[in-house]
C-alpha positions in Angstrom: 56.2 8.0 -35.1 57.4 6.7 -31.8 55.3 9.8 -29.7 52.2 8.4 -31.9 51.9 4.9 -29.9 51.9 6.3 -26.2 48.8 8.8 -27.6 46.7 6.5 -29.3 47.1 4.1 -26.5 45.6 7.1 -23.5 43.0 8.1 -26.1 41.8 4.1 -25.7 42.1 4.4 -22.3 40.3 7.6 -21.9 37.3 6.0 -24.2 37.0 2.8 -22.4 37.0 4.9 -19.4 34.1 7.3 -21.0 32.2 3.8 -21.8 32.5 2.4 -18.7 30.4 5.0 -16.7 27.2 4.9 -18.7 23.9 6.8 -18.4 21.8 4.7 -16.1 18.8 3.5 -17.5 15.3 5.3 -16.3 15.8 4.8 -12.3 11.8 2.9 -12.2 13.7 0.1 -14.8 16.1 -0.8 -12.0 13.7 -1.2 -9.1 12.5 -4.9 -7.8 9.8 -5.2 -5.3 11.0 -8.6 -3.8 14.3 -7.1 -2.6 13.1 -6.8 1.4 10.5 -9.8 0.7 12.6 -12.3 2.2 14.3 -13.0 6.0 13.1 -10.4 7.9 12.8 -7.6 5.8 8.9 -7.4 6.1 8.2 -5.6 2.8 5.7 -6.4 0.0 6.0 -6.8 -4.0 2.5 -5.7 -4.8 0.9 -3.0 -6.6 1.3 0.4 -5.1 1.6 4.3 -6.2 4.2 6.7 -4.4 2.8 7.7 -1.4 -0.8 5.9 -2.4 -3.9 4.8 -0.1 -4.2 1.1 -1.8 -1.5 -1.2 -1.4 -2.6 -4.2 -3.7 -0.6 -7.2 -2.6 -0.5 -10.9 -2.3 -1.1 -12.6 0.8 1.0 -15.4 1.2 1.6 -15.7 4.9 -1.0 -15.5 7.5 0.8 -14.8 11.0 3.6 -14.7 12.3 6.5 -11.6 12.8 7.8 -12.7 9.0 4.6 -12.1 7.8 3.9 -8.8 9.0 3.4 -7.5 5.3 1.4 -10.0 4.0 4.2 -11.7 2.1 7.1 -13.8 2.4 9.2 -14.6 -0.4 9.7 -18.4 0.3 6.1 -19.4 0.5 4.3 -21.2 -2.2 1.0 -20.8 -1.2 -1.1 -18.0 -2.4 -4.5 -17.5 -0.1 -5.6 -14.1 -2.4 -4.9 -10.1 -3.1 -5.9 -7.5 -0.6 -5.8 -3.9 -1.0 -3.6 -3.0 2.3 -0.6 -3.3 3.6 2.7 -2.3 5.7 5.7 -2.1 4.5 8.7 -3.3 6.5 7.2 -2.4 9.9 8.0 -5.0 13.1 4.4 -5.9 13.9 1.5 -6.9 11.5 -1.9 -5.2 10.5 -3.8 -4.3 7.7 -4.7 -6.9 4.6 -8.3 -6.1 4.2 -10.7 -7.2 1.4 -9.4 -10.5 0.3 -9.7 -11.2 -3.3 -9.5 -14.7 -4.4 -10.0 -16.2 -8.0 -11.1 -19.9 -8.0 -12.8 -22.7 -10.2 -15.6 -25.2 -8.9 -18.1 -24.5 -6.4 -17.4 -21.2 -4.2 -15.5 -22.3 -0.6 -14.8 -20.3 2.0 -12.0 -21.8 4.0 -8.6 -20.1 3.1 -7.1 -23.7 3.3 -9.5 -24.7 0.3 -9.5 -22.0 -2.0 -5.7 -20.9 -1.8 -3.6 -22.2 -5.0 -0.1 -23.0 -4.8 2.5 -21.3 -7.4 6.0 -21.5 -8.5 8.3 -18.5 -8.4 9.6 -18.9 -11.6 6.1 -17.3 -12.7 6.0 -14.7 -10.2 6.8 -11.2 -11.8 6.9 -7.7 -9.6 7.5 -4.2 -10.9 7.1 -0.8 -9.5 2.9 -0.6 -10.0 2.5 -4.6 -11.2 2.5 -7.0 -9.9 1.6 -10.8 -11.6 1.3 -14.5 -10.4 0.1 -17.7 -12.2 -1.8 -19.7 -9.5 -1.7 -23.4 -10.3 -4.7 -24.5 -8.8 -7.5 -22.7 -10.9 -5.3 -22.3 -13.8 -5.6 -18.7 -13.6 -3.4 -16.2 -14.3 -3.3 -13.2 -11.7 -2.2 -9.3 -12.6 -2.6 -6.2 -10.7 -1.9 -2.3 -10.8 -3.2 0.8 -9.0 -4.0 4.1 -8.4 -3.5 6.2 -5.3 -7.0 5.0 -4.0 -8.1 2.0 -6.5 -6.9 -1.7 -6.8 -6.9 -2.6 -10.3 -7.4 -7.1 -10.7 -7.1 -8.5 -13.8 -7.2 -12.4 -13.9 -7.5 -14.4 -17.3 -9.2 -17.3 -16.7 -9.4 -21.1 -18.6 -12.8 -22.3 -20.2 -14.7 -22.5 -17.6 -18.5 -23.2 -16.1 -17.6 -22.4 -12.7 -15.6 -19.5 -12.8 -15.3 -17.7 -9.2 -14.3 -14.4 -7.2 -14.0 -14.9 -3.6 -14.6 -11.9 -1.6 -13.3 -12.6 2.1 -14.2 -9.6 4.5 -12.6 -12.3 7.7 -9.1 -12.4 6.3 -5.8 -11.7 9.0 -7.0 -9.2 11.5 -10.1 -9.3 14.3 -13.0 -8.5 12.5 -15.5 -6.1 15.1 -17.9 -5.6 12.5 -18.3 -5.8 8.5 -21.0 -5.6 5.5 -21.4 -6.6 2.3 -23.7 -5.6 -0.6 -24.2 -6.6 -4.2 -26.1 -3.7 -5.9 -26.8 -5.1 -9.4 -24.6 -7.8 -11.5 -21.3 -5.6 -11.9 -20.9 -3.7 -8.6 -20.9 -4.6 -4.4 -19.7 -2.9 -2.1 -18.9 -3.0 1.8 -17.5 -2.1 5.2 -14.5 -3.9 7.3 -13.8 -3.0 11.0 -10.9 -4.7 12.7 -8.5 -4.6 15.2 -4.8 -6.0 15.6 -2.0 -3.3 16.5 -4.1 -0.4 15.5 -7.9 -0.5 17.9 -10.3 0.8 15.4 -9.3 0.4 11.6 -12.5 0.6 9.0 -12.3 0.7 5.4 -15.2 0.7 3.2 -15.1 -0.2 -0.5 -17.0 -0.3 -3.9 -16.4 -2.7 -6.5 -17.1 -2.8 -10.1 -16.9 -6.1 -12.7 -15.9 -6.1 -16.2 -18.3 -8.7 -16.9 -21.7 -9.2 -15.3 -21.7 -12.4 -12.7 -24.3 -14.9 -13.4 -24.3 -15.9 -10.1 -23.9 -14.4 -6.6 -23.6 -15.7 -3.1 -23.2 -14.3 0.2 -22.0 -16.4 4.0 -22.3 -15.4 7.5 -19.8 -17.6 9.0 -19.1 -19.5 6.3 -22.7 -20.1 5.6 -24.5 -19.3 2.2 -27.5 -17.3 3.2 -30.0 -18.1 0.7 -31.6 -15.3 -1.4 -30.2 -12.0 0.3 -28.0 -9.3 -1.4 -26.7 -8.1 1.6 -25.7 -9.7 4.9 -23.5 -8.0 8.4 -21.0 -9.8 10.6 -18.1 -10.7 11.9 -17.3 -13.0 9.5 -18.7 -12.3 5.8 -17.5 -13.5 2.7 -19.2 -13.3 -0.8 -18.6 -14.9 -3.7 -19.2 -14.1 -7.9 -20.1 -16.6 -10.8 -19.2 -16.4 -14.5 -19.0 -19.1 -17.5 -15.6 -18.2 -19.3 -14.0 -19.2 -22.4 -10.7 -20.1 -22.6 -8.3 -16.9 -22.0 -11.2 -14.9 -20.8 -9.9 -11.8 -18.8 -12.0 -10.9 -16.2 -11.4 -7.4 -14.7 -12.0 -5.6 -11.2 -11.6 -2.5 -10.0 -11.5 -1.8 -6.5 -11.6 1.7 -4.6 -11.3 2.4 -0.7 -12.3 5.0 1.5 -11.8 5.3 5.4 -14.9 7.7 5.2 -18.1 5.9 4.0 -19.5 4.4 0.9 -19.9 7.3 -1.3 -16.1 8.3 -0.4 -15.1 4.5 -2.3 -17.5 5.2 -5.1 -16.0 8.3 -5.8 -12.4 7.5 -5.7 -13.3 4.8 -8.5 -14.9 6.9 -10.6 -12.5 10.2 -10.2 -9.3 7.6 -10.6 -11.0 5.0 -13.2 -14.1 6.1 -14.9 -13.2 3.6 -17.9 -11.9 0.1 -18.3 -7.9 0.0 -19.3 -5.7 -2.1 -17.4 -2.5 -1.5 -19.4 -3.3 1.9 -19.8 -3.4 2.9 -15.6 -0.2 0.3 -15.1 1.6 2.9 -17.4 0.5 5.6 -15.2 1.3 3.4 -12.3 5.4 3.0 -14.1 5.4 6.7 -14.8 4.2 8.1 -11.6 7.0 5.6 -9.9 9.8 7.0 -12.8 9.1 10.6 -11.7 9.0 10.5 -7.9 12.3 8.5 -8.4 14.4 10.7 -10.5 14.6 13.0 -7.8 17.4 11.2 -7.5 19.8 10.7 -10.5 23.0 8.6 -9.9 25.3 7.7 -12.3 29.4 5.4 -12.4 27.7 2.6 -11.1 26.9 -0.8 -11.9 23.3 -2.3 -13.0 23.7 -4.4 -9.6 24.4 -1.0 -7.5 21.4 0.8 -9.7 19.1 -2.0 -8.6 19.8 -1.7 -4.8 19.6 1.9 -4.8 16.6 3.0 -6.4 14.6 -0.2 -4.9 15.7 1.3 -1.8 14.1 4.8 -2.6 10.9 3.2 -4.2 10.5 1.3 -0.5 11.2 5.1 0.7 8.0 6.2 -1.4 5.6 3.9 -0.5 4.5 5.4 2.9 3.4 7.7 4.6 0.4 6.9 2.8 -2.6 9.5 1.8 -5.4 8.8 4.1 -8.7 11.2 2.5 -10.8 11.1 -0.5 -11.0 12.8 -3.5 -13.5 15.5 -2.3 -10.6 15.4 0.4 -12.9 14.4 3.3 -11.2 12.1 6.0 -11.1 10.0 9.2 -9.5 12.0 11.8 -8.1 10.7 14.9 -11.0 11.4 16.3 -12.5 9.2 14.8 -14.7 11.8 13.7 -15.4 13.2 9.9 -12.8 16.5 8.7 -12.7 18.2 5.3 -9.0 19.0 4.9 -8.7 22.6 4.1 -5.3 23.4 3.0 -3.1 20.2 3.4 -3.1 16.1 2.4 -4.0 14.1 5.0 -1.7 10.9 5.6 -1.5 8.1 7.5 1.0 5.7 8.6 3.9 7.9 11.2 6.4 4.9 12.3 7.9 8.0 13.5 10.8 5.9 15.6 11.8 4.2 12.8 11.8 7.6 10.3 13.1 10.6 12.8 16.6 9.9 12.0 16.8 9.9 8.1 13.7 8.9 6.3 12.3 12.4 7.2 15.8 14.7 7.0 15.7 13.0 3.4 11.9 14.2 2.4 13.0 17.8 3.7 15.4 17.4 0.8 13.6 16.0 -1.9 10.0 15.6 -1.0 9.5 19.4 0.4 5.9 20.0 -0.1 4.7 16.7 1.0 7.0 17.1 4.3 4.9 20.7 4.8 1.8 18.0 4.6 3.1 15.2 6.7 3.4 18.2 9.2 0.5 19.6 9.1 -1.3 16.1 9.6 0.3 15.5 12.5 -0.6 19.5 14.3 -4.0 18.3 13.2 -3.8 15.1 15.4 -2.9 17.3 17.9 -5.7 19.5 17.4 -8.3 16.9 17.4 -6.8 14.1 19.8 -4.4 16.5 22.1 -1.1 15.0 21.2 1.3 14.8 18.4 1.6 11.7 17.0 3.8 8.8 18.5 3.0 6.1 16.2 -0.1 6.8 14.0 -1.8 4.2 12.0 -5.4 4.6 10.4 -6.0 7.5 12.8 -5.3 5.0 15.6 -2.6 6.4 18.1 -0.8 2.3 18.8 1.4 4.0 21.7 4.7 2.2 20.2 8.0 3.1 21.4 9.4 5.5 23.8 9.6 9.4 23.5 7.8 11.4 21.3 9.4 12.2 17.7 7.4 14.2 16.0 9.0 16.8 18.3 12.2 15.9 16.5 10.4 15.7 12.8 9.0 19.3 13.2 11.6 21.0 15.0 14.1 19.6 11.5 12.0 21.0 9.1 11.7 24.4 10.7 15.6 24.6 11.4 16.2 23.9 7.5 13.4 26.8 6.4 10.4 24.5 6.1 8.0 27.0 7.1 4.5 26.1 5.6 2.9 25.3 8.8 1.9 27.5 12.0 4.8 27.8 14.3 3.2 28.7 17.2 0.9 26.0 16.9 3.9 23.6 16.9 5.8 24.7 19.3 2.8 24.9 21.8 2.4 21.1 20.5 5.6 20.4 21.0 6.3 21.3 24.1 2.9 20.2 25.1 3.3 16.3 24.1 7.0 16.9 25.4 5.8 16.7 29.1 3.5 13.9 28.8 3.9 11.0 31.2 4.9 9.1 28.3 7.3 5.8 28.4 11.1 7.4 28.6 9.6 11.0 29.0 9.6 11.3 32.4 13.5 10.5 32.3 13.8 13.6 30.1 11.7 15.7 32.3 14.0 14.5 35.5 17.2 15.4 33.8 16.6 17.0 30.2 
């Protein structure tokens, strides 16, 4: 009797010890968006697919190096949604196509249609983001595709129920247009400038209910009686009557390309109406890409830090054609990619040294792409890439280190690309009389 004690005494030891290293949940449950939001982490909570073209996000911050993404976790002003953005980069760009909900008659300076809101009802997932904004009363959810922005706002009852559209918001504006085509659908063109010289994004937009009223502004001026207007600063604006709870949704497709490209990405990505239906596809998509990785022993705390880290991993390079896989090349010219993705997006100082040893590992056939897209910036703008953002080359930082990115994935077996063609790139944008390259030259 007395050997019976010591064994019944490891076999509880040995289960608590079983118990105590449990099956994680499924690795998308554990990721939060606003880890990064805050200090100077420069990263976004909104809607977004792995690797995806639209990045629908909240703009909460209009300048400044802590609001480089957009967003800053300890603001309480919301000026709208827009369907760009960079995550966790040092200096600031993107944020086109403002979308603001608001009540009243239409305004079109950001100080009088943004809506303060509390963070208690702020709620971010990977693929959803939400927001209640106080001042209309309205509440605000988004989810996405690769290429499509997906709004849904439920409004209170309502005679002056509004959609601001502002084409102006955060970067120079060289040119833009704006056209409503019938009483569900507009679409438009944004060309600006801020880090990148030449970014243009066109877009096509498609109501869930038809507006009763439309408007457009040139400089913040309605012109009367016209459904389409060109500028540098044009912003548009919807009308519906709503009852109380009314959802009103939008869905809202990009292209770098033209028109048609935005038109269709929407219908290829969302033919029909569903908003719960594409945020599931959004969750899943996230799920999959991150249970590349499985990890188990750890705590909920440790699962959370880990896996939000990986979904910021995921969310760029980001893919920069169209569904009939057309594309802006840099160019700035028209391609039809052949026999690879084209992306967008290289931060290639910041990702050399273990962002992109970590795709060769787990991300093998999009690594063969991210290759291939920068030998085709060599091909059509005579240099590998140094720091590539919507096929602008921005110049930023020293070296070149796409040198380093290709020469990695060759040395591990990573073959799907021509090797002649890269080394002759390689050793061609090598001996460039680039900053800190001519040090290298001088002593190797």
């Amino acid at each position: 009797m007395k050997r019976v004690f010591p064994l019944l005494i490891l076999a509880v030891v040995f289960l608590n010890a079983c118990q105590t290293e449990k099956e994680p949940a499924a690795p998308v449950s554990y990721v939060n968006p606003f880890i990064g939001t805050d200090a100077h982490g420069h990263t976004y909570p909104g809607a977004a697919t792995p690797f995806g073209m639209v990045q629908l996000t909240p703009q909460t911050r209009l300048d400044g190096w802590d609001g480089c993404s957009g967003y800053h976790y300890t603001d309480s002003i919301m000026y709208g949604f827009a369907h760009t953005a960079l995550s966790g980069t040092g200096v600031s760009d993107y944020g086109d196509i403002l979308i603001m909900p608001v009540l009243g008659e239409p305004v079109f300076d950001n100080s009088e249609y943004s809506s303060p809101f509390k963070k208690s009802n702020e709620k971010a997932e990977a693929g959803y983001y939400k927001v209640f904004l106080d001042k209309p009363g309205v509440l605000a959810e988004m989810t996405a595709t690769s290429r499509v922005g997906y709004h849904r706002y439920t409004f209170p009852a309502s005679d002056a129920a509004k959609i601001i559209i502002d084409l102006k918001h955060r970067d120079h504006v060289f040119e833009s247009w704006i056209e409503i085509l019938s009483d569900t659908e507009i679409r438009g063109m944004r060309r600006s400038k801020n880090w990148a010289d030449n970014m243009v994004w066109y877009f096509h937009m498609v109501f869930s209910k038809p507006f009763s009223q439309t408007g457009i502004t040139v400089n913040d001026v309605i012109v009367p009686e016209t459904s389409r207007a060109e500028g540098q600063n044009i912003k548009a604006f919807v009308g519906f009557e709503t009852a109380k709870g009314e959802v009103i949704e939008i869905k809202v497709a990009l292209s770098a390309v033209d028109p048609e490209g935005a038109y269709k990405n929407l219908v290829a990505e969302i033919p029909e109406w569903g908003f719960e239906g594409i945020r599931k596809s959004s969750y899943d998509a996230w799920n999959n890409e991150l249970s590349k990785i499985r990890v188990k022993g750890g705590t909920d705390d440790q699962y959370t830090v880990f896996y939000s880290a990986l979904y910021h991993s995921f969310l760029q390079p980001n893919i920069f054609m169209d569904v009939d896989r057309r594309y802006r090349g840099i160019d700035k010219q028209i391609h039809t990619a052949e026999n690879f993705t084209n992306y967008t997006v290289f931060s290639l100082w910041d990702t050399y040294r273990a962002w992109h040893p970590l795709m060769t590992i787990i991300e093998q056939k999009r690594s063969g792409d991210f290759i291939k897209t920068m030998l085709n910036m060599y091909e059509k703008g005579g240099l590998l890439p140094v720091w590539e953002l919507a096929a602008n080359e921005t110049w930023c930082m020293i070296g070149n280190h796409s040198i380093s990115v290709i020469a990695d994935a060759w040395m591990k077996g990573l073959r799907d690309f021509d090797g002649e063609k890269a080394l002759k790139a390689m050793l061609h944008s090598a001996t460039q009389d680039h900053f800190g390259l001519d040090v290298y030259q001088k002593y190797g």
